[in-house]
C-alpha positions in Angstrom: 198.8 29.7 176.2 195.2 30.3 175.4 192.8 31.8 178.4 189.0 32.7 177.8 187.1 34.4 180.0 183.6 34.4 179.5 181.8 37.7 181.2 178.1 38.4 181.4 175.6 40.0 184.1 173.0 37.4 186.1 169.6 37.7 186.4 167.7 36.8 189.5 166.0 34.1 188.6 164.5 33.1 192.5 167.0 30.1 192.3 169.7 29.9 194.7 173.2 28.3 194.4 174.0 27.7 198.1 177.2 25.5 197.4 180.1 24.8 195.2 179.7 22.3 192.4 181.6 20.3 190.4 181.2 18.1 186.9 182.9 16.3 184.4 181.8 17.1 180.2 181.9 13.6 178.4 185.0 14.2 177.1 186.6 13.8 180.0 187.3 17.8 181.2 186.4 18.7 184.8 185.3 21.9 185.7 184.0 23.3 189.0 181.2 26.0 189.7 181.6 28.3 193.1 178.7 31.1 193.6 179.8 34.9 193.7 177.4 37.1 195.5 177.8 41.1 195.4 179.7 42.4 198.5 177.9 45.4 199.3 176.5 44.0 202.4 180.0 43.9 203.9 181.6 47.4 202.8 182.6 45.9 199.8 181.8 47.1 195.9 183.7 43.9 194.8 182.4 40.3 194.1 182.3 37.7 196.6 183.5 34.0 196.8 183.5 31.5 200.0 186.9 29.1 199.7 188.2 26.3 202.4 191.3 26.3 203.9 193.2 23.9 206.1 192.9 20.6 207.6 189.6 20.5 208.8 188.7 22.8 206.0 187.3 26.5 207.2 185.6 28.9 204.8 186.7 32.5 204.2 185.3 35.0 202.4 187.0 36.6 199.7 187.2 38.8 197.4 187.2 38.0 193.2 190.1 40.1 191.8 191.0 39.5 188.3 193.8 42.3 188.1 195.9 40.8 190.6 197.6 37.4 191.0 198.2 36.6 194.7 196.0 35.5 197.0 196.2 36.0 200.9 194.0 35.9 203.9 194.3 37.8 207.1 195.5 35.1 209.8 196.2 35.0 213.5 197.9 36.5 215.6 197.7 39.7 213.4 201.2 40.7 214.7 200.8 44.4 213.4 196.5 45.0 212.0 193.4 42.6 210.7 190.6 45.2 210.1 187.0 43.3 211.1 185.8 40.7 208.9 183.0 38.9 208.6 184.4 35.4 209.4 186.5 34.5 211.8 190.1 34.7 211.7 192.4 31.8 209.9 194.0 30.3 212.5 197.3 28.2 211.2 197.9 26.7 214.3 194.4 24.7 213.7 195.2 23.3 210.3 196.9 19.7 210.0 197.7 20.7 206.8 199.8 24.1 207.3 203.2 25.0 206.4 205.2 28.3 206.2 207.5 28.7 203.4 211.0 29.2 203.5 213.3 32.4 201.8 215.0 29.6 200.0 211.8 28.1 198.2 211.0 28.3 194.9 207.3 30.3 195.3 209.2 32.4 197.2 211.3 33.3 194.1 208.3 33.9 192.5 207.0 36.5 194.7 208.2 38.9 192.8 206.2 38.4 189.3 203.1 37.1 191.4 203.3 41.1 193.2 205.8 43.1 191.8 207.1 43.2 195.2 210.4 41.8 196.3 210.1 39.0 198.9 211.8 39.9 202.6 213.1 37.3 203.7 212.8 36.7 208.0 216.2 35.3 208.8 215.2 34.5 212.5 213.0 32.3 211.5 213.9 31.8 207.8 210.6 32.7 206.6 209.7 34.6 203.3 207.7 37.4 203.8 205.3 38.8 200.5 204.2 42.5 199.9 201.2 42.6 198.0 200.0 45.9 196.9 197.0 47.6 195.2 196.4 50.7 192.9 194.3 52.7 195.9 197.5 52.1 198.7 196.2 49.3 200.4 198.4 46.2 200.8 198.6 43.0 202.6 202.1 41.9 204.7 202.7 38.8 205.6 204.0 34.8 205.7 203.9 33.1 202.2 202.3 30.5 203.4 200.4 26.6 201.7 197.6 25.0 203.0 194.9 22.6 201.7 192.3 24.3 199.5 188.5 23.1 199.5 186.7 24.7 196.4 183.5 21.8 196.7 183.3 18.6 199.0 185.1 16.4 196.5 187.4 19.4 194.8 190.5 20.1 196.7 193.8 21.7 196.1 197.2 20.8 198.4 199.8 23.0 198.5 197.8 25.9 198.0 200.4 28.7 197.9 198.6 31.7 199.8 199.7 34.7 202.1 198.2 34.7 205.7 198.5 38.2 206.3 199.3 40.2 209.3 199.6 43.8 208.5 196.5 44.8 206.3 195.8 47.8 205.2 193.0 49.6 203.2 189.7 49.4 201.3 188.4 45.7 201.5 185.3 46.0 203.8 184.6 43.1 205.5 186.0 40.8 203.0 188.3 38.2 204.6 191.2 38.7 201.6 191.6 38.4 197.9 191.3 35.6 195.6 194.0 36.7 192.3 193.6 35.6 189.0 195.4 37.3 187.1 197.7 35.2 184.7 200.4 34.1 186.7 202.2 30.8 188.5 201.0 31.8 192.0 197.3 33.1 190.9 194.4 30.4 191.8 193.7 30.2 188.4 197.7 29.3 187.5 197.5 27.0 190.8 194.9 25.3 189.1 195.5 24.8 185.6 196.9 21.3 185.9 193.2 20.0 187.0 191.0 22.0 185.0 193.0 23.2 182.0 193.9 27.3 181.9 190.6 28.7 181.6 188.1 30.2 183.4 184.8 32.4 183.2 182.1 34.4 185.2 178.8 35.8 185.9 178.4 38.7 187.8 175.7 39.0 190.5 173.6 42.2 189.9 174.6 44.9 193.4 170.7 44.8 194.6 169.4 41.4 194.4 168.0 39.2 197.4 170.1 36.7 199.1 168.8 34.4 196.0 170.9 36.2 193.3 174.1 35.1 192.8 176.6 34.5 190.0 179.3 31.8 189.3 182.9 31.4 188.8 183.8 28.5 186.8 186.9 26.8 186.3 187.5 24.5 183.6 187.5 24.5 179.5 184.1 22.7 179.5 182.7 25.7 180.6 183.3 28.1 178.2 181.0 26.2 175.6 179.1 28.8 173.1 175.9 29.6 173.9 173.3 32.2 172.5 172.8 33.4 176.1 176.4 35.3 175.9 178.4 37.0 173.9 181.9 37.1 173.3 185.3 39.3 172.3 188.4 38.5 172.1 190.7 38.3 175.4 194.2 40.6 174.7 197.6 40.6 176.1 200.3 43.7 176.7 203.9 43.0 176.9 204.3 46.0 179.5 201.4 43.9 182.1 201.6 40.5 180.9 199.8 39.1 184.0 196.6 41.5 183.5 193.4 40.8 180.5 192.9 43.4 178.2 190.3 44.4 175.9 190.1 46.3 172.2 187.9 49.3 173.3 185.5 50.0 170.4 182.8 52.4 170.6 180.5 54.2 173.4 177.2 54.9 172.7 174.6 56.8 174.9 170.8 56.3 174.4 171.9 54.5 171.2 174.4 57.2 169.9 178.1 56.9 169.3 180.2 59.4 171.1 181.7 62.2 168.6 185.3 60.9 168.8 187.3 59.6 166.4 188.7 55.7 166.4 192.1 56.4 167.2 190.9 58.0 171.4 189.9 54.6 171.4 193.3 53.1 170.8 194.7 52.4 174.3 195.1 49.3 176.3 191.8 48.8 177.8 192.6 46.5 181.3 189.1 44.3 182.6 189.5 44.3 186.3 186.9 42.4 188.5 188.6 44.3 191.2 187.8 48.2 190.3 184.9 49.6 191.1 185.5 52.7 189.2 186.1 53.4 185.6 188.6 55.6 183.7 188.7 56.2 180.1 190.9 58.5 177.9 190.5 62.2 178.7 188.7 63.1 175.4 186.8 60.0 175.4 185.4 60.7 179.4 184.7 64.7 178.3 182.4 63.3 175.3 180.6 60.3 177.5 180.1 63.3 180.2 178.6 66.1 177.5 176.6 63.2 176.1 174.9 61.6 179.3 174.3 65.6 180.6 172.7 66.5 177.3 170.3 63.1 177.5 169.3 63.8 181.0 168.8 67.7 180.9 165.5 66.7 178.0 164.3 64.3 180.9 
C-alpha cells in the first residue's frame, strides 16, 4: 500500500479559492481540491475544511486531523454537551439520506482500530455507540452513523461512515468536528480510496493571512505530480501505530547551524500530525534547540 503526502506552506498570493474543485489528469485519475483556511478565528490552532452532509447537503466546518482516523460531527439533540460552533447543528432528522448503524454491522466492528476504543453497543435501540479520543482528554461520544458526503457539486460520497456526536468534550474551538486521515478503513481518506486511489496531499494556510489565503487538500494520485515548487521525503510507517505517518528526523539547525547532538538523539519515530499544535522532541535534542535559539537572540 503506497500513501504520499505532499506537505508545503502557502503563500498569499491575493487569489481566493472559495469552493471545492474537482478534475480528471489525462490518464484517466480523478482527483478533488477542497480549500483549508487557518482556524484561529474560531478558537482553533488547527486547519480548517468545509464538507456536506445529508440529503439536501449542509456544510460543516471541520477540523483537518491527520493523526486520527474517525471522523464525527456534533449533531442534534446533543443528549449530554455540543460546545458552540460556528455552524449550525447537523440535524439527522433533516437528511433523506441518514441511517444509524447497528452493534451488529461491520463498521461497527471496526470501531475499534478506527479509535482504539471499543464500540458500546445501545441494546434498546440496537445502536453502536463510538468513543473517540485525543492525546489532550478531549473526546467525542456518540451514534456511528452514514450519510451522503458532498466534497464539490459533482463529488459525492454515500455511505459516509461518520459519528454524530452527542457528548463532546474539549479543545476544538468553534470547529464543528474532525475530519481523520490517518491510515485506516474508516478514515475519509480510506473511505475514499476506491475513487481517487490512496493518496493525498496538502498546503497549509499561513495563521495570519486575509480571508484570501488559503491552502488545499487534494485527494487523488494526480496530484502528487513533482514539481520544483516542493520538496519531498519519504513517508514512514511503525508497526506499534500503524494508522499514524511518520518521518526520519535528521538535523536541526538554528540561524543556519546544526544543533551539537549527535545522530543517534535523532533516532526516534518522529509522528507528522496536522492535528498538534505543539511540538515535542527528544529531551537532549529540545535542551540543545532551547540553548541554541537563547544564545541567537541574547546577540540581538
Amino acid at each position: 500500500m503506497a500513501l504520499q503526502s505532499r506537505l508545503v506552506i502557502s503563500k498569499d498570493t491575493g487569489g481566493t479559492t472559495s469552493a471545492s474543485s474537482s478534475k480528471e489528469d489525462p490518464a484517466g485519475q480523478k482527483s478533488i481540491n477542497i480549500p483549508l483556511k487557518a482556524g484561529l478565528s474560531i478558537g482553533s490552532g488547527n486547519y480548517l475544511l468545509k464538507i456536506g452532509l445529508g440529503t439536501p447537503a449542509k456544510y460543516y466546518t471541520l477540523l483537518l486531523d491527520t493523526g486520527s482516523s474517525f471522523s464525527w460531527l456534533q449533531c442534534q439533540p446533543c443528549s449530554v454537551y455540543c460546545h458552540n460552533q460556528v455552524d449550525p447543528l447537523f440535524d439527522p432528522s433533516q437528511s433523506k439520506t441518514y441511517k444509524k448503524l447497528t452493534c451488529g454491522t461491520s463498521q461497527c466492528s471496526l470501531l475499534t482500530e478506527a479509535t482504539l476504543n471499543k464500540p458500546f453497543c445501545s441494546r434498546s435501540a440496537n445502536t453502536c455507540i463510538y468513543t473517540a479520543s485525543y492525546g489532550d482528554s478531549s473526546y467525542s461520544i456518540g451514534y456511528l452513523s452514514e450519510d451522503l458526503l458532498t466534497l464539490a457539486p459533482s463529488q459525492t460520497l454515500p455511505r459516509f461512515v461518520y459519528g454524530c456526536g452527542q457528548d463532546n468534550q474539549g479543545l476544538f474551538g468553534k470547529t464543528d468536528g474532525i475530519v481523520g486521515l490517518a491510515r485506516d478503513q474508516l478514515s475519509l481518506l480510506g473511505q475514499l480510496s476506491s475513487k481517487y486511489g490512496y493518496a493525498f496531499s496538502y498546503c497549509l494556510p499561513e495563521a495570519f493571512t486575509s480571508s484570501t489565503g488559503v491552502g488545499f487538500l487534494s485527494f487523488g494520485e494526480s496530484s502528487l505530480a513533482a514539481s520544483p515548487a516542493y520538496k519531498f521525503t519519504p513517508m514512514l510507517t511503525d508497526s506499534k501505530n500503524p494508522s499514524l505517518y511518520f518521518l526520519r528526523l535528521a538535523a536541526i539547525t538554528v540561524a543556519g547551524v546544526p544543533l551539537r547532538v549527535g545522530a543517534v538523539q535523532y533516532r526516534v519515530s518522529t509522528i507528522i500530525d496536522s492535528g498538534t499544535v505543539i511540538t515535542r522532541l527528544p529531551a537532549a535534542v529540545y535542551t540543545a534547540l532551547q540553548q541554541a535559539f537563547v544564545s541567537i537572540m541574547s546577540k540581538r
